[in-house]
Each structure stands twice: as C-alpha cells, then as structure tokens.
C-alpha positions, 0 to 999 in steps of 0.5 A: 492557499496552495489553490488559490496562488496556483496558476498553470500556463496554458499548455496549448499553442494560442491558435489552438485554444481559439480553435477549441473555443470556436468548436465548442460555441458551433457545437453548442449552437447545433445542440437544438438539433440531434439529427444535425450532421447525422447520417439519415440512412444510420439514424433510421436504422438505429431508430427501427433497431430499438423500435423507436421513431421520435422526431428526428427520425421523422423528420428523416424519414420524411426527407427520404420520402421526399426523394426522387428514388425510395428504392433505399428507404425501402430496403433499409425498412424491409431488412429491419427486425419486425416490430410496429414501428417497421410496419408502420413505416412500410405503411407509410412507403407502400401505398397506392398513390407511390405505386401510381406515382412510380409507374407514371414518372418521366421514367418508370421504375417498373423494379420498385413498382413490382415490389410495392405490386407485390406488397399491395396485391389486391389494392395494386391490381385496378392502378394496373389494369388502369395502365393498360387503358393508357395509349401508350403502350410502354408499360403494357407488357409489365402490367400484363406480367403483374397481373398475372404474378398477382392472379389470386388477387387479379383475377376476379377484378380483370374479369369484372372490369373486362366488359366495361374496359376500351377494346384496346384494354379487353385485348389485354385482360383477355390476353391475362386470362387466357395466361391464368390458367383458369378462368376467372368464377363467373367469367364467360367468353361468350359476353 
C-alpha cells in the first residue's frame, strides 16, 4: 500500500528530462555501431594491446589504409607489442604495390618508401631498379641509396638485371655497384 500510493515529483527541470530522453533514444539508435564516435587511432591501439582484431577494427583499419598518408597507421603498428595480429596487420600495410604507390604519387613519400624498403628487402629492390628506367629523374638519387643500404638483397639482382636495362639505367646500377664495395658473384665488367 505504501508503494503503490507513492508518487515522487520529478526533481528535474522539464527541459532536462526532455534532454536525457533525447540522449538516451540517439543513444540507443547507435547502438548497432560500437565503433561509432570512437577514435580509430585508440580503438586500433586497444585492439593490437589485446591482440584481438574483430570487426570494427577492420572496418578501421581499412579506412586508415585508405587514407592519402600511412605514415600513422605505420607507426601505431610498429610500436604495438609483438603478436599475430600486429604481423598480420604489417602484412597488410607493407606490401609491394603500397611501395610503388608511395614513390609514384603527384609527391613522393620517399621516408615512408625507406621504411617499407627497409621492411621488404628483397621484394623492394626490382620497384627500385625499375625507378631508375623512369626518364625522370627525381627519384634516382634515392633508388641509387636504397640499393645500396639494401645491398645484401640488391646486389645479385642489379647485376642480373644490369645487361638488360636501358643505357640510362646501366649507368646507375654500375654507379650502385661500384658504391657495394664488392662485386656482385658472377659480375664482370667486361660484358
């Protein structure tokens, strides 16, 4: 009998009471979404600290791929704990079309380009020695330097690919040998 004669006055002001209803249908409309209004930096972050990549976070990361600079998504996966799902997602950054995408855009990132190089090695060094058979030349400098900071992997392949390159480009990779300090196995001037 005491509870059901009980009525308490709303403590609220009535404008307030119509902002809480108001918050809490929006609320429950974006409920379908558990990335919505979320940080996509944090929400990758927190999903690389567990290890765990579920749906959102793809969605995510797709959309930070997708942007014109992954110079960000790089180094919040690099600086991520080790596990299968951090290699999974540098698979998914570092691959050789990026590497050819970043070096042939309207302005090159030639810093990121050196750390998908540098992550690459082997796969990297052809995209390279291919820059060098472009006419233009703004990018030879660089592909020269990457060749040889890579020249365990690059060495071989600039030999083999040398008698068959444009004269422009035997100029180059004889320029990268000659900076080897070796010769590549097999290699002789003479040819």
């Amino acid at each position: 009998r005491l509870i059901s004669s009980w009525e308490l006055a709303d403590p609220n002001p009535d404008d307030y009471t119509a902002a809480l209803d108001s918050i809490s249908r929006h609320t429950a409309q974006s409920d379908g979404d558990g990335a919505a209004g979320a940080d996509p930096e944090r929400l990758l972050q927190l999903a690389l600290e567990v290890s765990t990549i579920g749906p959102n976070v793809e969605k995510v990361f797709v959309q930070m791929l997708a942007r014109p600079d992954i110079t960000p998504v790089l180094d919040l996966v690099e600086a991520a704990p080790a596990s299968p799902a951090r290699e999974m997602l540098l698979d998914r950054i570092v691959t050789p079309n990026r590497l050819v995408d970043v070096l042939h855009a309207e302005t090159p990132n030639t810093k990121l380009g050196e750390r998908l190089a540098l992550r690459l090695r082997l796969v990297a060094v052809d995209p390279i020695i291919n820059l060098l058979e472009d006419e233009e030349e703004r990018l030879h400098g660089w592909a020269c330097d990457m060749l040889v900071r890579l020249a365990d992997a690059s060495r071989p392949r600039v030999a083999e690919r040398l008698a068959d390159a444009p004269v422009q480009t035997q100029r180059q990779l004889l320029h990268v040998i000659d900076r080897l300090g070796e010769w590549p196995e097999g290699f002789c001037p003479e040819r």
